[in-house]
N, C-alpha and C positions, 0 to 999 in steps of 0.2 A: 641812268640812260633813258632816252625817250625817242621816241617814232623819227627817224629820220639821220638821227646822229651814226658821226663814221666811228666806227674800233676798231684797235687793231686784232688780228689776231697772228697767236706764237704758236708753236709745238714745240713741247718741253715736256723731255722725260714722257713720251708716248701721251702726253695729257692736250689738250684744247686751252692755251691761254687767253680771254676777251680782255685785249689794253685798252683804258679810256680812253678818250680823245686826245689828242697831241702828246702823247705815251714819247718820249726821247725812246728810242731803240738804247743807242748806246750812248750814253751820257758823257764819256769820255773822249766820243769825237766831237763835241759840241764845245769843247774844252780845248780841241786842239786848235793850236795857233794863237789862244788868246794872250800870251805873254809875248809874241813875236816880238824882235827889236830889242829886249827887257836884258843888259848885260849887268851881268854881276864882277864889281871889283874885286870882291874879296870871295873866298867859301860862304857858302851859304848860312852854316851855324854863325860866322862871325857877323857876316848882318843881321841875321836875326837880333846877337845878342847888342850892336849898335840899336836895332828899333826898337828894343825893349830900353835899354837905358836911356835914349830921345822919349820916349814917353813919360818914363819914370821920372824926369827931370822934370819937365811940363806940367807934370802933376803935382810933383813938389814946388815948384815955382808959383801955384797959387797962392793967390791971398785966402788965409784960414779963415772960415766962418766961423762968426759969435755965437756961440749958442746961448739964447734967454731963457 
C-alpha cells in the first residue's frame, strides 16, 4: 500500500480487517448470473462424462509424434 490508495475495511470476529484495493466482498455474487441462458439436456454427471470422452477422443485422434 502507498499514500493515497483506497482499502477496504471488515470487522471480523471483533478484529479490524484492511482489504487491498478491489478486494471482491463476496465472490460468489460476482458469479451470479454468469451461466444465465446455459440449459442442460441431460444430468449434469452425464455431460460432464460426454466432455471428457469429446476430449479424450481429440486427443487420441492425433497424429503420434516421432521421437529421434
Amino acid at each position: 500500500m502507498k499514500e493515497g490508495d483506497y482499502v477496504g475495511l471488515e470487522i471480523s470476529n471483533n478484529k479490524l480487517v484492511v482489504l487491498p484495493p478491489n478486494t471482491v466482498a463476496n465472490p460468489t455474487e460476482v458469479l451470479s448470473g454468469l451461466a444465465e441462458g446455459i440449459q442442460l439436456t441431460e444430468p449434469i454427471k452425464q455431460e460432464l462424462k460426454k466432455a471428457v470422452a469429446a476430449r479424450v477422443a481429440r486427443k487420441l485422434a492425433r497424429e503420434p509424434v516421432e521421437v529421434r
